[in-house]
C-alpha positions as CSV (number, residue, x, y, z in Angstrom):
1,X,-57.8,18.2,21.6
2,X,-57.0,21.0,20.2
3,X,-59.1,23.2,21.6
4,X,-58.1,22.1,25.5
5,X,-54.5,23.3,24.3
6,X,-56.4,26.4,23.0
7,X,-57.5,26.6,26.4
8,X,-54.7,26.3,28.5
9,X,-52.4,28.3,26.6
10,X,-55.2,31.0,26.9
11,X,-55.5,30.5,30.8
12,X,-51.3,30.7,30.5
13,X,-50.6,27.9,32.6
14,X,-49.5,24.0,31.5
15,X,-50.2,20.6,32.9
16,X,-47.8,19.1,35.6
17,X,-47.7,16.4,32.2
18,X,-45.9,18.7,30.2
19,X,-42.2,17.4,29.4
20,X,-38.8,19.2,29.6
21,X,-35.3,18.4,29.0
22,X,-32.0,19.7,29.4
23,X,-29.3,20.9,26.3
24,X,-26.9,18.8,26.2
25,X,-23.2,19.4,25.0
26,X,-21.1,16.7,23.5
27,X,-18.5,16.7,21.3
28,X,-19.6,15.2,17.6
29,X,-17.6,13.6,14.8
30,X,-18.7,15.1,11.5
31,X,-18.0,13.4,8.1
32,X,-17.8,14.3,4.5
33,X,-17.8,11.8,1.4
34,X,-15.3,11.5,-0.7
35,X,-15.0,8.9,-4.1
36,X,-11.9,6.8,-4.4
37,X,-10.3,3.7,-6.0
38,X,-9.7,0.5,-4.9
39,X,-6.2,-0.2,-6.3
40,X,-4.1,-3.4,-5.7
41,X,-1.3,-3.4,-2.8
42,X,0.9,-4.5,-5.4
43,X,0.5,-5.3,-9.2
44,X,3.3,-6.1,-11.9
45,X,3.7,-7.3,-15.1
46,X,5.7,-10.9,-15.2
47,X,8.7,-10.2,-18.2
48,X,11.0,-12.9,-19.0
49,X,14.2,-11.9,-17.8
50,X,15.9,-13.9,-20.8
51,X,15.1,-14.2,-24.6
52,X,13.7,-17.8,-25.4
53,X,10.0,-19.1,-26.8
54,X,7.7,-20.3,-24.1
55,X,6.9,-24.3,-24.0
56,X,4.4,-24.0,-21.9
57,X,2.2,-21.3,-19.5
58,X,1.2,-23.0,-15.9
59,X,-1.4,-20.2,-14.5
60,X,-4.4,-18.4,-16.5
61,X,-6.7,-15.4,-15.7
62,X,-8.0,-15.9,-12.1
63,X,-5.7,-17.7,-11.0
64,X,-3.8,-17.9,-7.3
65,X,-0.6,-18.1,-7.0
66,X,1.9,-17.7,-4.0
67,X,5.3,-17.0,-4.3
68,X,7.9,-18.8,-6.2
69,X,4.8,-20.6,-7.8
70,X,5.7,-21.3,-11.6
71,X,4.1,-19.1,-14.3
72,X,5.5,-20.2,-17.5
73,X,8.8,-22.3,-18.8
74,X,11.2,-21.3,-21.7
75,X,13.2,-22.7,-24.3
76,X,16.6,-21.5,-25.4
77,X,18.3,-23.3,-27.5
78,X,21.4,-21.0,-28.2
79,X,21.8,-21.2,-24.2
80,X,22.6,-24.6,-23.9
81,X,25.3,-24.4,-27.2
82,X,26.9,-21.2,-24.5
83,X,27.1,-23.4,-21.5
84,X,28.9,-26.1,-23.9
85,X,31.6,-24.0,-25.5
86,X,32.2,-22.1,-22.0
87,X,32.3,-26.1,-20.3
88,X,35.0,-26.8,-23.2
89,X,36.7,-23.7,-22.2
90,X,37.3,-24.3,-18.7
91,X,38.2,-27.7,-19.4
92,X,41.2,-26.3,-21.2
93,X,42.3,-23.7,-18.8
94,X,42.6,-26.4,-16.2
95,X,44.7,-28.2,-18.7
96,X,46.8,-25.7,-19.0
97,X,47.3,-25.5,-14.9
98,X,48.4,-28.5,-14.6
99,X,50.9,-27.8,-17.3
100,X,52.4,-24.6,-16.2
101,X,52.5,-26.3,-12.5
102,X,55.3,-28.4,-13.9
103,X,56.9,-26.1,-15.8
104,X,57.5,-23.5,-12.7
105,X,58.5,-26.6,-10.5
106,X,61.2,-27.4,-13.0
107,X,61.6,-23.9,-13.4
108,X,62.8,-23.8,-9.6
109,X,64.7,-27.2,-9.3
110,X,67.1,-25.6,-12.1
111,X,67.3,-22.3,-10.4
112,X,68.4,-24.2,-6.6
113,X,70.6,-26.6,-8.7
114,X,72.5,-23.4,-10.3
115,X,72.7,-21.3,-6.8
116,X,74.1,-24.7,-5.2
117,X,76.7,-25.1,-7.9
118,X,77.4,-21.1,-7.1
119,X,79.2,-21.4,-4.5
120,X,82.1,-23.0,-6.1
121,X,84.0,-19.9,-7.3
122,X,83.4,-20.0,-11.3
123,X,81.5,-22.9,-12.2
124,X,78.4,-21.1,-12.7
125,X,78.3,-17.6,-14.4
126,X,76.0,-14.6,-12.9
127,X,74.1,-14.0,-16.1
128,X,72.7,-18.0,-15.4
129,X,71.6,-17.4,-12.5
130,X,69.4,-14.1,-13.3
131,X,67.9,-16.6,-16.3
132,X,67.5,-19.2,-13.6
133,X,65.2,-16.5,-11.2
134,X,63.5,-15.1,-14.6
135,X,62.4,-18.1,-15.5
136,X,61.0,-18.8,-12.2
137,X,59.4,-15.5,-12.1
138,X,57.9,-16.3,-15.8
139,X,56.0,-19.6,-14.8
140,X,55.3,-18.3,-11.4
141,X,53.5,-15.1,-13.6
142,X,51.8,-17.7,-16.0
143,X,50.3,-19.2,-13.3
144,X,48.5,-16.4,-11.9
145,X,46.9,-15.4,-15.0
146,X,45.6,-19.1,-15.5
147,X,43.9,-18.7,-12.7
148,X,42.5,-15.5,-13.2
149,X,41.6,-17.2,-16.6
150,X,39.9,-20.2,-14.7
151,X,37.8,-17.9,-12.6
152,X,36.8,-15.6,-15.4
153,X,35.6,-19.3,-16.9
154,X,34.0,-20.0,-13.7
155,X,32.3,-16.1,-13.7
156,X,30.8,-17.2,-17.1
157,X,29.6,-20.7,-16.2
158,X,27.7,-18.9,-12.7
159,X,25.7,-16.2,-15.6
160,X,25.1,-19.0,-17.9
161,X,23.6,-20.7,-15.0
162,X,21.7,-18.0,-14.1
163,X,20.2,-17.3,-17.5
164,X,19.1,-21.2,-17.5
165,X,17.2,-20.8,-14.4
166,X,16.0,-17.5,-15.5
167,X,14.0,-20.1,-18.3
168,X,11.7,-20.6,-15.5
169,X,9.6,-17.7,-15.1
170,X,7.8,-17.8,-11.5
171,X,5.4,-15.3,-9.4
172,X,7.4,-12.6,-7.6
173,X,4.6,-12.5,-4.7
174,X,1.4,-14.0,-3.7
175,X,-1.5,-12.6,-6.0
176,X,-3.8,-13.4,-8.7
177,X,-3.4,-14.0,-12.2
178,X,-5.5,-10.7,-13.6
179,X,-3.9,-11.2,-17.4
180,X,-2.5,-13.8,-19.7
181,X,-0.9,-12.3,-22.5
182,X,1.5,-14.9,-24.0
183,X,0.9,-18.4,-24.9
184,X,3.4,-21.3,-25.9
185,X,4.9,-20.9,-28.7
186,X,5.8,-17.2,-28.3
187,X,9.0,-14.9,-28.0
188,X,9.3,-13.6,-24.4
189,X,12.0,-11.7,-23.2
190,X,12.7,-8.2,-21.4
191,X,11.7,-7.2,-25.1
192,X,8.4,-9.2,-26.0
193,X,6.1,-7.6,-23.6
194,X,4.8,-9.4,-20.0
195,X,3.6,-12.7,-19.7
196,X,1.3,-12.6,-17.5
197,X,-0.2,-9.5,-15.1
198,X,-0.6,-10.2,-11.1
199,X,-2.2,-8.2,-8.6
200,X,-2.1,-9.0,-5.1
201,X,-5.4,-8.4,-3.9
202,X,-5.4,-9.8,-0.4
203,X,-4.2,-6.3,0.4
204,X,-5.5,-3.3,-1.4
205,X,-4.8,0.1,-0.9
206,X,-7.7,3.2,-1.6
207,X,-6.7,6.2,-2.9
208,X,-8.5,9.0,-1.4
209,X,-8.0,13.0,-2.7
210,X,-8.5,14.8,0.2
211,X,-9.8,18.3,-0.7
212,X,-7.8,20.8,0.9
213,X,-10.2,22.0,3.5
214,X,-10.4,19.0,5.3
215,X,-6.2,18.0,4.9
216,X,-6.1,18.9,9.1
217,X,-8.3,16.6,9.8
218,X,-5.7,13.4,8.1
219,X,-4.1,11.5,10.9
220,X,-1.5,8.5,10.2
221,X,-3.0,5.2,11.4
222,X,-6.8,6.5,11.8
223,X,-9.5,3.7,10.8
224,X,-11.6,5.5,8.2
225,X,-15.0,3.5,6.6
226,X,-15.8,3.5,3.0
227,X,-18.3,1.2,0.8
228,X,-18.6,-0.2,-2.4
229,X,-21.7,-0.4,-4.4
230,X,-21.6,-4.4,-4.8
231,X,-22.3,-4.7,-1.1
232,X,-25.1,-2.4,0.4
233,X,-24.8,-1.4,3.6
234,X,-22.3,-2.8,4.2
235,X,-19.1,-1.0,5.7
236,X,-15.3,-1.6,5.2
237,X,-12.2,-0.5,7.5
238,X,-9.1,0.9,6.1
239,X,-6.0,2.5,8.0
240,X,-4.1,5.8,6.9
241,X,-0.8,4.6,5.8
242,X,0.5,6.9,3.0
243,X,0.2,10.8,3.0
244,X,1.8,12.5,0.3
245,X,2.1,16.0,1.9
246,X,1.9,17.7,-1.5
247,X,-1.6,18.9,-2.8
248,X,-2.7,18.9,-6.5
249,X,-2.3,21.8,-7.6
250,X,-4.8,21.1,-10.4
251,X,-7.5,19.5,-8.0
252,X,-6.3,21.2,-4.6
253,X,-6.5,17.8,-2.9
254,X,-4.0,15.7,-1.1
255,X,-3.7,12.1,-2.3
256,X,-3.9,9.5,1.0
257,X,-3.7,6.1,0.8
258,X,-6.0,3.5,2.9
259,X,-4.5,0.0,3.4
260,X,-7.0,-2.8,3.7
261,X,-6.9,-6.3,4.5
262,X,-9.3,-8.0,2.3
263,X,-9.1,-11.3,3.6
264,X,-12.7,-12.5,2.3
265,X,-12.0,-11.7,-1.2
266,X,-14.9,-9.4,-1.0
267,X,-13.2,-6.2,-2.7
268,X,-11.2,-6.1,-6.3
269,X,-9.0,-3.6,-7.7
270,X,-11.2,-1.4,-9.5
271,X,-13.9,-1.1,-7.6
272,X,-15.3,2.6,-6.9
273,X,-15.4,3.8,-3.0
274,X,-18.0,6.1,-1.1
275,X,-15.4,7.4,2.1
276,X,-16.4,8.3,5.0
277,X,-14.3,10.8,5.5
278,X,-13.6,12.4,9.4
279,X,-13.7,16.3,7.9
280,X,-13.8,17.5,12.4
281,X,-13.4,15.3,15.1
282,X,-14.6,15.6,19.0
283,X,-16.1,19.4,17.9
284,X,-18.6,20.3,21.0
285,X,-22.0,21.1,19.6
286,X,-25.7,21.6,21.2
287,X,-28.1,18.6,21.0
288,X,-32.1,18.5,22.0
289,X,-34.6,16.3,21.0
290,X,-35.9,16.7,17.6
291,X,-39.4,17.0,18.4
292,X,-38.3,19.9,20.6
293,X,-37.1,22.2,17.8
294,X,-40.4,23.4,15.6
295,X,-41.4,25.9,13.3
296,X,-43.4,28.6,11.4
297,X,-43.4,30.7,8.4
298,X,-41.0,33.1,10.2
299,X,-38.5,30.7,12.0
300,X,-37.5,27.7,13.7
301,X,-37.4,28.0,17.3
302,X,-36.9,25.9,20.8
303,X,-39.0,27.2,24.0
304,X,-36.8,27.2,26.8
305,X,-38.5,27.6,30.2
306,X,-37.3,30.7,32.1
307,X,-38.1,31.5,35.5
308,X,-41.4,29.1,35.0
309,X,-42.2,31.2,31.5
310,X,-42.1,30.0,28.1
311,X,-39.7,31.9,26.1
312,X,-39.0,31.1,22.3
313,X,-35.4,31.2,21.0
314,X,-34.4,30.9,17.3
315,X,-32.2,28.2,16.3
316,X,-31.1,26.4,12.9
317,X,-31.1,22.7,13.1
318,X,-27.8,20.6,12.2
319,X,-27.5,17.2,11.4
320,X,-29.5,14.2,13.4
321,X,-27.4,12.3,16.1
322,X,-29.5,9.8,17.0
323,X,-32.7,10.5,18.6
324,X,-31.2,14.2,19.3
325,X,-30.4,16.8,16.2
326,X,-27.6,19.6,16.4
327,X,-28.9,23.2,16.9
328,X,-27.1,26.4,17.2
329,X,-28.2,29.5,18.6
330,X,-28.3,31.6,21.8
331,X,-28.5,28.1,23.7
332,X,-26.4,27.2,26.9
333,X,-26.0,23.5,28.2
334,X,-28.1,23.0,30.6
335,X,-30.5,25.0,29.7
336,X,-34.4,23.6,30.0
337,X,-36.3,23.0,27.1
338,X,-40.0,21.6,26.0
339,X,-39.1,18.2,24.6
340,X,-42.2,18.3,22.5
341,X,-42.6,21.9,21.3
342,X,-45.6,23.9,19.0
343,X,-46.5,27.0,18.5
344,X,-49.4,26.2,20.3
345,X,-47.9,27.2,23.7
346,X,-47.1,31.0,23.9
347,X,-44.4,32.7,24.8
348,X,-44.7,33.8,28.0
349,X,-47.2,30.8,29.2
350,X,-46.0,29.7,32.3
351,X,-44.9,26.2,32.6
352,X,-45.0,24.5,36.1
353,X,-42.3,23.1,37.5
354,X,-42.1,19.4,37.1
């Protein structure tokens, strides 16, 4: 076989079989990878907002819970002796309305008995009539402050109340139980240390560093892919949805944040990334086949067919696309190439037109 080619490159004409194709020019994404972290959406450490022992803990590590959903119930003794003493104290306060109620009624039957007996010329002095309003304006006074008393009473007994449902501790989102750290029988408060740790993990977020030579390329709401090692080849989908505008100055990255729906369960917080990151999008480059880019010691070349000539033209190959592979050199769309090249046909061999 060799030989025939031998021969027809030596006679300088090709058969009609030969192939050709045309440059083509399209634009290309192009992709750098980047490490990142799978973190959860949220994740918080359950504290007892009150001081009491635990009775007992409802959830454990792994387990689901949705919000509201109870995560552990407390004991305080010292609350319910509170809620008695402040019960006894508003018990006396309306006592005490009821009381000063009468006394300012009788307070103001005196003073219109005394301003009615007035109006005969000097039965009634002046200075008993100024008593009479005083001592309306005393109970009327008295009054007032019960009440601010009462609600002051009624102020304490809502806190109390509070604190008392405070006792029980429930989930302050949907998420999973990642860490149990109490158990009954132990001190919780906003001093003891959490409870319980709960990620929610049906939304996750990545954290991607961006280096800084590809921060142009970071658009808000673009779909970026990423895997994980626990699942080969397969790809996940993640949305820009946080940019922080501010590079490391340490790392010269910018930290951007991927929000994913991980409604299989498939990813956990924790888990190490492989991002496909868009470093250009839609840039125009040169594609051919690859068979029709070869080479020698000296260089790597395409022949493009000239005015029914073979002429060779240097080029450096780029990434595959497919079938086709980038080149770059002193190419034009358009232009006609040998889709299956060797050095085997000369420069200057003519090539019939097909």
């Amino acid at each position: 076989m060799r030989w025939m080619i031998a021969a027809i490159a030596a006679s300088g004409l090709w058969a009609q079989s030969l192939e050709t194709v045309r440059v083509e020019s399209k634009p290309v994404d192009r992709f750098v990878t980047l490490t990142a972290e799978i973190q959860p959406y949220q994740s918080t450490a359950v504290v007892a907002r009150v001081a009491g022992y635990i009775e007992k803990v409802d959830v454990d590590r792994g387990s689901a819970v949705r919000k509201g959903d109870a995560i552990a119930q407390l004991s305080a003794p010292e609350l319910k002796a509170q809620i008695a003493e402040i019960q006894a104290k508003a018990a006396a306060v309306r006592s005490q309305s009821g009381e000063l109620r009468a006394r300012r009624a009788a307070a103001l039957s005196t003073a219109s008995r005394l301003k009615t007996a007035a109006a005969t010329p000097g039965a009634i002095s002046p200075n008993e009539l100024v008593q009479a309003d005083e001592a309306v304006a005393a109970a009327t006074a008295a009054i007032e402050a019960n009440q601010m008393a009462e609600r002051a009473v009624q102020a304490q007994a809502r806190a109390l109340e509070e604190m008392v449902a405070y006792l029980a501790v429930t989930a302050p989102f949907d998420g999973v139980v990642t860490e149990r750290l109490l158990h009954p029988g132990s001190l919780a408060g906003p001093s003891a240390g959490p409870i319980v740790r709960i990620d929610q993990v049906s939304r996750l977020r990545v954290i991607v560093a961006v280096p800084e030579t590809n921060v142009s390329s970071i658009r808000a709401g673009q779909r970026v892919g990423f895997s994980v090692t626990g699942y080969p080849g397969e790809t996940f989908q993640g949305a820009v949805s946080r940019i922080s505008r501010v590079l490391d100055p340490k790392t010269r990255t910018m930290p951007v944040e991927l929000d994913v729906v991980n409604a299989g369960g498939k990813l956990a917080p924790g888990m190490y990334t492989e991002v496909r990151w868009p470093a250009k999008s839609g840039q125009v480059t040169l594609l051919v086949p690859a068979t029709a880019v070869t080479s020698n010691t000296e260089r790597s070349f395409v022949i493009r067919v000239e005015n029914g000539t073979a002429k060779y033209v240097n080029v450096r190959k780029g990434p595959a696309q497919g079938e086709l592979v980038e080149v770059s050199g002193p190419l034009a769309a358009g232009d006609l190439v040998i889709k299956r090249a060797t050095d085997e046909i000369r420069e200057g061999a003519r090539i019939p037109a097909k």
